[in-house]
Jmol script that loads the backbone (N, CA, C; Angstrom):
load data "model"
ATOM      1  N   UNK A   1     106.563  72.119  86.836  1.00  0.00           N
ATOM      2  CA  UNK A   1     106.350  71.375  88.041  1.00  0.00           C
ATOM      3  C   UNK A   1     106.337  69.888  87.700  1.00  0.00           C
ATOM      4  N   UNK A   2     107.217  69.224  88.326  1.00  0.00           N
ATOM      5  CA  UNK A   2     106.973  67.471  88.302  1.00  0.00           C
ATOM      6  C   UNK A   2     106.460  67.099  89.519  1.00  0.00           C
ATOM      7  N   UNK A   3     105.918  65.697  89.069  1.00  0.00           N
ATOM      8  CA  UNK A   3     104.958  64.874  90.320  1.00  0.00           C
ATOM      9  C   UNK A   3     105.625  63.977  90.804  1.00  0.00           C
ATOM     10  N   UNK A   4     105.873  63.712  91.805  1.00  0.00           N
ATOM     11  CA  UNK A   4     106.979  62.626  92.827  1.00  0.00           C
ATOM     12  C   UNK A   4     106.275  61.912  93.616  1.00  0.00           C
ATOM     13  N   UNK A   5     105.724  61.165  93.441  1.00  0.00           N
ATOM     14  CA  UNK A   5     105.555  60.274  94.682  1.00  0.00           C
ATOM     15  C   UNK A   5     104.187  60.886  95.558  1.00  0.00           C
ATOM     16  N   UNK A   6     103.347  61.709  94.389  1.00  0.00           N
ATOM     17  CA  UNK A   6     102.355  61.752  94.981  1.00  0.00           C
ATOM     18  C   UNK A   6     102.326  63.591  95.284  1.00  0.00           C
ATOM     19  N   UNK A   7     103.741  63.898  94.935  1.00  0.00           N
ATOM     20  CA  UNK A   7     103.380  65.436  95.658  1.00  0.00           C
ATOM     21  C   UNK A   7     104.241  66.450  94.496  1.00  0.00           C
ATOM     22  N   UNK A   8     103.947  67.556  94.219  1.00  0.00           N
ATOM     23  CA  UNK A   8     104.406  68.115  93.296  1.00  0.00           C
ATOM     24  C   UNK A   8     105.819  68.991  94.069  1.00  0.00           C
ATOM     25  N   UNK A   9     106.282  68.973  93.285  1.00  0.00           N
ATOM     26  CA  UNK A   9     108.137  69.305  93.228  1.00  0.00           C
ATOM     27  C   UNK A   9     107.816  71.036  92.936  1.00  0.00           C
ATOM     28  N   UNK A  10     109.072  71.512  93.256  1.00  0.00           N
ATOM     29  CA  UNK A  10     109.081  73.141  93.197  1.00  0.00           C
ATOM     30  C   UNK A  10     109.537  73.746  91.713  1.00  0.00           C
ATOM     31  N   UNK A  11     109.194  74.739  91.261  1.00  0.00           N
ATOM     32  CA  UNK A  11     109.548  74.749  89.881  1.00  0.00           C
ATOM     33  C   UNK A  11     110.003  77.032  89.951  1.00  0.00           C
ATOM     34  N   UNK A  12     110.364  76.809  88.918  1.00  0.00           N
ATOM     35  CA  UNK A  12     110.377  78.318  88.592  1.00  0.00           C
ATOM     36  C   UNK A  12     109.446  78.738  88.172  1.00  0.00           C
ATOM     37  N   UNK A  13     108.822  80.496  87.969  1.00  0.00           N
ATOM     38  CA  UNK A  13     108.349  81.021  87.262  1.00  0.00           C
ATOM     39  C   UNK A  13     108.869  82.513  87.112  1.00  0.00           C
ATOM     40  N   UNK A  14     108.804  82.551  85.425  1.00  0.00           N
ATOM     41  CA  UNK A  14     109.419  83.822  85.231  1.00  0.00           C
ATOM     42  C   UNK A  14     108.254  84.858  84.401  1.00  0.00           C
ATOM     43  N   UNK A  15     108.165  85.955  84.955  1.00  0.00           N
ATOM     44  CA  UNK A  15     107.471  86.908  84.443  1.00  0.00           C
ATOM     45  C   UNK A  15     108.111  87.921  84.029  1.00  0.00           C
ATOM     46  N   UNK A  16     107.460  88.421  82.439  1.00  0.00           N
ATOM     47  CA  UNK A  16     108.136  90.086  81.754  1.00  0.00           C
ATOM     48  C   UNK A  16     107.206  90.656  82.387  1.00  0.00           C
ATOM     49  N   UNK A  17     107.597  91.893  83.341  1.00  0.00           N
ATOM     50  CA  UNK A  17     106.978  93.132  83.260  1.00  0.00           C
ATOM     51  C   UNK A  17     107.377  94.334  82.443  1.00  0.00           C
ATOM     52  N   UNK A  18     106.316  94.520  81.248  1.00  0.00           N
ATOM     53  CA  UNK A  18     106.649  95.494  80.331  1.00  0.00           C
ATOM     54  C   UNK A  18     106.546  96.577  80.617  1.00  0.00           C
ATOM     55  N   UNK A  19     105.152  96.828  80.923  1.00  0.00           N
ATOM     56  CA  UNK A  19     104.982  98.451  81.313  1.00  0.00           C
ATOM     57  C   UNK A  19     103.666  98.810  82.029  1.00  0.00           C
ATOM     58  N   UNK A  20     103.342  99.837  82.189  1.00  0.00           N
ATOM     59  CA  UNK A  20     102.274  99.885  82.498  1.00  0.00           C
ATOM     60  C   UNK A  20     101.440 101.363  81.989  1.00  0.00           C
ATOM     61  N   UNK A  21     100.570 101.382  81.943  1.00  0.00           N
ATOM     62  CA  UNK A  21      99.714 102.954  81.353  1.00  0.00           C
ATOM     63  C   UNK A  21      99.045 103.418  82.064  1.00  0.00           C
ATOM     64  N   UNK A  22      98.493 104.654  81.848  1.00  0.00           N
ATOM     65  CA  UNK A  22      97.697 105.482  82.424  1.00  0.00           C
ATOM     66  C   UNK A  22      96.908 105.104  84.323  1.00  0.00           C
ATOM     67  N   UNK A  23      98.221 105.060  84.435  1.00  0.00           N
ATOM     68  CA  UNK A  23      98.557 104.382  86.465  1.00  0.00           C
ATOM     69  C   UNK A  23      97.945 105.641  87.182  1.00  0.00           C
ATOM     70  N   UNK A  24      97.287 105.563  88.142  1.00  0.00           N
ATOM     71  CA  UNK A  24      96.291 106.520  88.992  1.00  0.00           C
ATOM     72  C   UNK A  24      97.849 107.267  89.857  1.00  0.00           C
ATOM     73  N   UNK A  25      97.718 108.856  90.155  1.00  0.00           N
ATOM     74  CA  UNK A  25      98.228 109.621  90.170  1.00  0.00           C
ATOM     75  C   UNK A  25      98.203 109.272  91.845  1.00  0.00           C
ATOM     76  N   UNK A  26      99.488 108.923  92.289  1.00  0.00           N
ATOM     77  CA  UNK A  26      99.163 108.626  94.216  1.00  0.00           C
ATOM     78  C   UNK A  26     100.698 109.694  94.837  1.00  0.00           C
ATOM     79  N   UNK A  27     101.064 110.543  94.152  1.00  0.00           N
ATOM     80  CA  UNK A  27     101.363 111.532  94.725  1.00  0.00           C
ATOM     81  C   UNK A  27     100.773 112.745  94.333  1.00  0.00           C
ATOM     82  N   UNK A  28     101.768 114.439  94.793  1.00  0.00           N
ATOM     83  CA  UNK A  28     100.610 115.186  94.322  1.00  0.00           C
ATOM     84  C   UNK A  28     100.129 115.270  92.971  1.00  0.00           C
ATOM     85  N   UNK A  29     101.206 114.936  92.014  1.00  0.00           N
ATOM     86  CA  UNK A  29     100.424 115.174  90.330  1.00  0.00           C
ATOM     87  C   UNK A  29     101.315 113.745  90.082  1.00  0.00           C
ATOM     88  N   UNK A  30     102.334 112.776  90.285  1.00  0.00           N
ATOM     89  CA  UNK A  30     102.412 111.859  89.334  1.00  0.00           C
ATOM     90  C   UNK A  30     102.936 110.506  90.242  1.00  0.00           C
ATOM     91  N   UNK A  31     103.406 109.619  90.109  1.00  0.00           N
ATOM     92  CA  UNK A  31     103.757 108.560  90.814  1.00  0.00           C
ATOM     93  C   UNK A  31     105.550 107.842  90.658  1.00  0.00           C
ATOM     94  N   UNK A  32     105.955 106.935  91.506  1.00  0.00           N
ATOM     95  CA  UNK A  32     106.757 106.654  91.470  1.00  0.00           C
ATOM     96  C   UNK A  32     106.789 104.930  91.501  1.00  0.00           C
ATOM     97  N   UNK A  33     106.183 104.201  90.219  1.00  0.00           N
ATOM     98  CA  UNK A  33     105.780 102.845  90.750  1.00  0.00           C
ATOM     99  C   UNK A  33     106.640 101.912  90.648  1.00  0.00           C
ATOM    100  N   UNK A  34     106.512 100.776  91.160  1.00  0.00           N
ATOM    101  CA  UNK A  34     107.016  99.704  90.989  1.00  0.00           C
ATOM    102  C   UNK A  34     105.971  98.399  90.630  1.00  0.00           C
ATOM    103  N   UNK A  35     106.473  96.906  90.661  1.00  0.00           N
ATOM    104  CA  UNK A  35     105.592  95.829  90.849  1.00  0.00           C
ATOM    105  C   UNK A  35     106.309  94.789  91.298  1.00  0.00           C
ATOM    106  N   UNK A  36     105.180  94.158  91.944  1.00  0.00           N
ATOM    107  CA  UNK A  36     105.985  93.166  93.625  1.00  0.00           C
ATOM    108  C   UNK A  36     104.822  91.878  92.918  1.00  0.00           C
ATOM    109  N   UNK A  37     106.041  90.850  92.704  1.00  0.00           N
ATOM    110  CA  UNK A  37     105.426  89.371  92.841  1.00  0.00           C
ATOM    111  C   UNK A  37     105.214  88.285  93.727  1.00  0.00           C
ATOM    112  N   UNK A  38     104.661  88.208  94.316  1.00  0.00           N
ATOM    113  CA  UNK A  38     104.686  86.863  95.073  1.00  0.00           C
ATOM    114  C   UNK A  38     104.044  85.638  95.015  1.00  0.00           C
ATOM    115  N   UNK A  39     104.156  84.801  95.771  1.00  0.00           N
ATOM    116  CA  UNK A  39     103.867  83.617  95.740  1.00  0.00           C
ATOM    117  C   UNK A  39     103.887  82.975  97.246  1.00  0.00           C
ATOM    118  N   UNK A  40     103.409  82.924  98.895  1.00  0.00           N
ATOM    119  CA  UNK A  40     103.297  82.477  99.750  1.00  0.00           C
ATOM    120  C   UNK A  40     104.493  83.384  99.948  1.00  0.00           C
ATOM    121  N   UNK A  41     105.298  83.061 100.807  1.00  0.00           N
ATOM    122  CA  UNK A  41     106.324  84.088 101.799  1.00  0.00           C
ATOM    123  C   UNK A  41     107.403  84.482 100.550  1.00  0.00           C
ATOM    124  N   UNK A  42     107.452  84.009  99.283  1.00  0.00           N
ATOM    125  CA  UNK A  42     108.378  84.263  98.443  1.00  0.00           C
ATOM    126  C   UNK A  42     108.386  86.181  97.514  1.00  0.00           C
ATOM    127  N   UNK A  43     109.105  86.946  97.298  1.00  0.00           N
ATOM    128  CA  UNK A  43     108.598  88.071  96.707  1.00  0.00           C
ATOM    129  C   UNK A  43     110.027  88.758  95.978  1.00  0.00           C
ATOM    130  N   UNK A  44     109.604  88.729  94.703  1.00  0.00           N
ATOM    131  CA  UNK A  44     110.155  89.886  94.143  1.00  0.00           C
ATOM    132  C   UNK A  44     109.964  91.037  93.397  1.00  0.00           C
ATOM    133  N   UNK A  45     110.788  92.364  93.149  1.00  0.00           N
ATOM    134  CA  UNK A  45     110.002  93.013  92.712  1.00  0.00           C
ATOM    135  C   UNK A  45     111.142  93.975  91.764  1.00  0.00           C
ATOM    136  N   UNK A  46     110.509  94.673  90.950  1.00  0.00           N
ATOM    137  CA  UNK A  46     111.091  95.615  89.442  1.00  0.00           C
ATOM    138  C   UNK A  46     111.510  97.031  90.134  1.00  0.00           C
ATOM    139  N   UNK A  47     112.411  97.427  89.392  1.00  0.00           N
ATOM    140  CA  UNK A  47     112.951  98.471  89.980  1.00  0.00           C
ATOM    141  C   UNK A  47     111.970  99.683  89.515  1.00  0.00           C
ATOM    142  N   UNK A  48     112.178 100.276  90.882  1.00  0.00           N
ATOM    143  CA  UNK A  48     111.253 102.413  90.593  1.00  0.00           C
ATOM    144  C   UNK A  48     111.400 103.077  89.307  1.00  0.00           C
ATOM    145  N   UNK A  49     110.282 103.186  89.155  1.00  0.00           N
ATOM    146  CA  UNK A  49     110.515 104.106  88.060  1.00  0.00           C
ATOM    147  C   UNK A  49     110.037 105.791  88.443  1.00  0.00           C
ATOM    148  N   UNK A  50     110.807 106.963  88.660  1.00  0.00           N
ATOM    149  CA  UNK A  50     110.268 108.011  89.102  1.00  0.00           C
ATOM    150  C   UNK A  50     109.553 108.709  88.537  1.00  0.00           C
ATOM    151  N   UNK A  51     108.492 109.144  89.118  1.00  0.00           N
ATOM    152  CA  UNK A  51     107.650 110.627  88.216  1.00  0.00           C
ATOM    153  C   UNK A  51     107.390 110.303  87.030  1.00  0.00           C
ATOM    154  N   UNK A  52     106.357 108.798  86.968  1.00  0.00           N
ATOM    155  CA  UNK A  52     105.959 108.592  85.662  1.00  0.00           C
ATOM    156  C   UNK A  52     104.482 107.574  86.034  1.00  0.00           C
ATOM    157  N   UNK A  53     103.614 108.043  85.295  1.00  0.00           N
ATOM    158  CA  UNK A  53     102.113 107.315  85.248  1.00  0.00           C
ATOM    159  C   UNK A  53     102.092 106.276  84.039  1.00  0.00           C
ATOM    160  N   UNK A  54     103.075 106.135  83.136  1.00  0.00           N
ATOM    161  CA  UNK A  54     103.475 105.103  82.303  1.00  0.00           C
ATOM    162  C   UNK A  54     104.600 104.762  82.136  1.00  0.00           C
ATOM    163  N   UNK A  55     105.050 103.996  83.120  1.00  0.00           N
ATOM    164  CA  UNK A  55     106.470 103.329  83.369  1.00  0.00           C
ATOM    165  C   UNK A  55     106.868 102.082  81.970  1.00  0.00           C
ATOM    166  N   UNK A  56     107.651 102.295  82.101  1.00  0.00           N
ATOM    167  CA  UNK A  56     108.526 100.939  80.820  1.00  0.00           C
ATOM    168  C   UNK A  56     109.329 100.107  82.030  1.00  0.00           C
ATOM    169  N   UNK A  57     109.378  98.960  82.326  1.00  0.00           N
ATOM    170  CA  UNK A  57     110.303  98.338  83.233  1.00  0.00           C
ATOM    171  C   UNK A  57     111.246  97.299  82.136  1.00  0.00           C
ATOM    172  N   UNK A  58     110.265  96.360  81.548  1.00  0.00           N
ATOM    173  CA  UNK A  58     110.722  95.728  80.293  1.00  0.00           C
ATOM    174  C   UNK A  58     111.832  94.821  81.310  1.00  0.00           C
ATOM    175  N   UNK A  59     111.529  94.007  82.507  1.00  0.00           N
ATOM    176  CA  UNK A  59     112.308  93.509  82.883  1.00  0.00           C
ATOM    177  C   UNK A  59     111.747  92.146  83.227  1.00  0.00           C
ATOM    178  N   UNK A  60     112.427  91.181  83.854  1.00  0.00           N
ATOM    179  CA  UNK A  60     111.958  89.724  83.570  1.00  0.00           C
ATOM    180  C   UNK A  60     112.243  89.287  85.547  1.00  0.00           C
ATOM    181  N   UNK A  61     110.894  88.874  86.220  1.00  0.00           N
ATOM    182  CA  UNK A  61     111.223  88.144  87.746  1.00  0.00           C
ATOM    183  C   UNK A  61     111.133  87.034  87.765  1.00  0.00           C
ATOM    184  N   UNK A  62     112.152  86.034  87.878  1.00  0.00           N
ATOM    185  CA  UNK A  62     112.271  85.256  88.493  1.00  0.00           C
ATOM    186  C   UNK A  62     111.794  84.460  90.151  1.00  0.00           C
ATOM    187  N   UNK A  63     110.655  83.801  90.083  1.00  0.00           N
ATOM    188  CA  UNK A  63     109.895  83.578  91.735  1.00  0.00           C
ATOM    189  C   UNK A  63     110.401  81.807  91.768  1.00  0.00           C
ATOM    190  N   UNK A  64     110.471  81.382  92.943  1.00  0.00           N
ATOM    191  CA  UNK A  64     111.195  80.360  92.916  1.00  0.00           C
ATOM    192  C   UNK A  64     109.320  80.012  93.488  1.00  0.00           C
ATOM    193  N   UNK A  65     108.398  78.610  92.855  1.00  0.00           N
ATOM    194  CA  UNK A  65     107.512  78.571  93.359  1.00  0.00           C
ATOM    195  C   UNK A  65     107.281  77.260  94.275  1.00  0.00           C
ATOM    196  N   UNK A  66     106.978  77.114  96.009  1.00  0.00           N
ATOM    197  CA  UNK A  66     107.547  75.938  96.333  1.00  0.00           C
ATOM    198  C   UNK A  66     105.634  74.870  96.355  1.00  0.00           C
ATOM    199  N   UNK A  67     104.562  76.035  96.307  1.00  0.00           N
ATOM    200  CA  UNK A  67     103.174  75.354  96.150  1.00  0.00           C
ATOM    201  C   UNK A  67     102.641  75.509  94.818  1.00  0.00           C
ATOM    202  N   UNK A  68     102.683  74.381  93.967  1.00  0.00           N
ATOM    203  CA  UNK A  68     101.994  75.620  92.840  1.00  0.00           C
ATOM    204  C   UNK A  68     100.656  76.084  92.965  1.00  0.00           C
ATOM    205  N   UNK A  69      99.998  75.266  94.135  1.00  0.00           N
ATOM    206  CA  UNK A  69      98.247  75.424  94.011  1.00  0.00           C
ATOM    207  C   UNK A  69      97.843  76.594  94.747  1.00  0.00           C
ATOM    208  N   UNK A  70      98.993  77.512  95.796  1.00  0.00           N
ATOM    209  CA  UNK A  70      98.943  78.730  95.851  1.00  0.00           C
ATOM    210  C   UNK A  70      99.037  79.897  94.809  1.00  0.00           C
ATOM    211  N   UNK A  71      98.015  80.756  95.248  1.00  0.00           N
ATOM    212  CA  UNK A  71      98.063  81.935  94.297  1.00  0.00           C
ATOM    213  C   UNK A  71      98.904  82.780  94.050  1.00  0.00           C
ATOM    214  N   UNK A  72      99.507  83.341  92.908  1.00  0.00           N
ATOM    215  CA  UNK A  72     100.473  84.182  92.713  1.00  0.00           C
ATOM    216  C   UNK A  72      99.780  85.781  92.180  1.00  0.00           C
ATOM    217  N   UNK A  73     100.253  86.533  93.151  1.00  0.00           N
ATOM    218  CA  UNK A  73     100.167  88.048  93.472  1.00  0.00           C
ATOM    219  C   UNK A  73     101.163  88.542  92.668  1.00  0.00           C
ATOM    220  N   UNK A  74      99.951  89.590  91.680  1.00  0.00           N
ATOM    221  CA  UNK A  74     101.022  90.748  91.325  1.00  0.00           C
ATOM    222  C   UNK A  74     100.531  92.469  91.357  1.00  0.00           C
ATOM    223  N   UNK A  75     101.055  93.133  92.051  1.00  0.00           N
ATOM    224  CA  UNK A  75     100.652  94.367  92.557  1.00  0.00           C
ATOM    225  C   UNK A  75     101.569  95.626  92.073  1.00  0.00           C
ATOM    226  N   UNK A  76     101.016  96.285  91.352  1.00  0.00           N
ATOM    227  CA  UNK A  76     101.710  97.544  91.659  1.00  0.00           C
ATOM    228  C   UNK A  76     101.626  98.557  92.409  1.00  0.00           C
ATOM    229  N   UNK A  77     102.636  98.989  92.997  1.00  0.00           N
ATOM    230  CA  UNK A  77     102.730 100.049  94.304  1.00  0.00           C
ATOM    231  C   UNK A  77     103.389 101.230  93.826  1.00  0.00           C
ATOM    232  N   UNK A  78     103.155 102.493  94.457  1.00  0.00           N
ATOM    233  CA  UNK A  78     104.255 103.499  94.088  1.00  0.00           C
ATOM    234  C   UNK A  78     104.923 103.505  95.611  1.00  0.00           C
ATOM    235  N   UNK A  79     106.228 103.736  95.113  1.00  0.00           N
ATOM    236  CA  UNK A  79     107.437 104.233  96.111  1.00  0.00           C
ATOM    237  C   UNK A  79     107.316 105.356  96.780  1.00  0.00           C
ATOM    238  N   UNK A  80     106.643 106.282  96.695  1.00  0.00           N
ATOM    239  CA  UNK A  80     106.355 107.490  97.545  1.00  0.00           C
ATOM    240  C   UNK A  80     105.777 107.982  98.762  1.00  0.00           C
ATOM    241  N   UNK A  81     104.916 106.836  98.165  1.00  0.00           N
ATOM    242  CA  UNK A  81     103.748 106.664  99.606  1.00  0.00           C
ATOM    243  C   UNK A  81     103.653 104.941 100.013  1.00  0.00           C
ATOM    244  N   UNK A  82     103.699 104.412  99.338  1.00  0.00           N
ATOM    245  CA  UNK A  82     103.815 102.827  99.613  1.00  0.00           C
ATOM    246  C   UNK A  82     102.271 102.320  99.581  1.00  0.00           C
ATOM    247  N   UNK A  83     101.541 102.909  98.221  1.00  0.00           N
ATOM    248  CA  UNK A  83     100.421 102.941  98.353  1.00  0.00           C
ATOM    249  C   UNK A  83     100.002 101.662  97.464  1.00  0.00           C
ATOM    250  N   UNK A  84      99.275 100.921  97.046  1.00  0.00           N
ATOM    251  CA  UNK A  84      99.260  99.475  96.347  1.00  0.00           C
ATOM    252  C   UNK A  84      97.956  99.882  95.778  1.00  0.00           C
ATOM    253  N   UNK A  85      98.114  99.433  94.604  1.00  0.00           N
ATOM    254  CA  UNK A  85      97.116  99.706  93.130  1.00  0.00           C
ATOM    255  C   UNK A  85      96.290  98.397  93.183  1.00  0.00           C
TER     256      UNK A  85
END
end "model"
wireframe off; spacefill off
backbone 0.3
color backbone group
């Protein structure tokens, strides 16, 4: 982030999501999760991983951030039920 004239400029942020472990079971025996980033109306998120309570994503999001003094959300959800951890 740079400072301009009094007000801070928009910057990137990039996050690895590696993996995750022993993830609470939100279908009948296993889950289908993902993870959703945001930042104010901005959001991205890692692709499904099916029928697994320890997912590997090992992938990298890119959030374009336009406040930095807003908070950045990171949630994992499973795809099955659309249930948020």
């Amino acid at each position: 982030m740079m400072m301009r004239g009094g007000r801070l400029d928009e910057g990137t942020l990039r996050v690895k999501v590696i993996r995750g472990w022993n993830l609470a079971v939100r279908d009948f025996l296993t889950s289908d999760p993902y993870v959703v980033l945001t930042s104010g109306c901005k959001r991205v998120k890692t692709k499904v991983i099916n029928s697994n309570l320890n997912p590997v994503w090992n992938e990298e999001l890119t959030l374009c951030v336009v406040d930095p003094r807003r908070p950045i959300k990171l949630l994992e959800w499973s795809n099955s039920r659309s249930s948020r951890r």
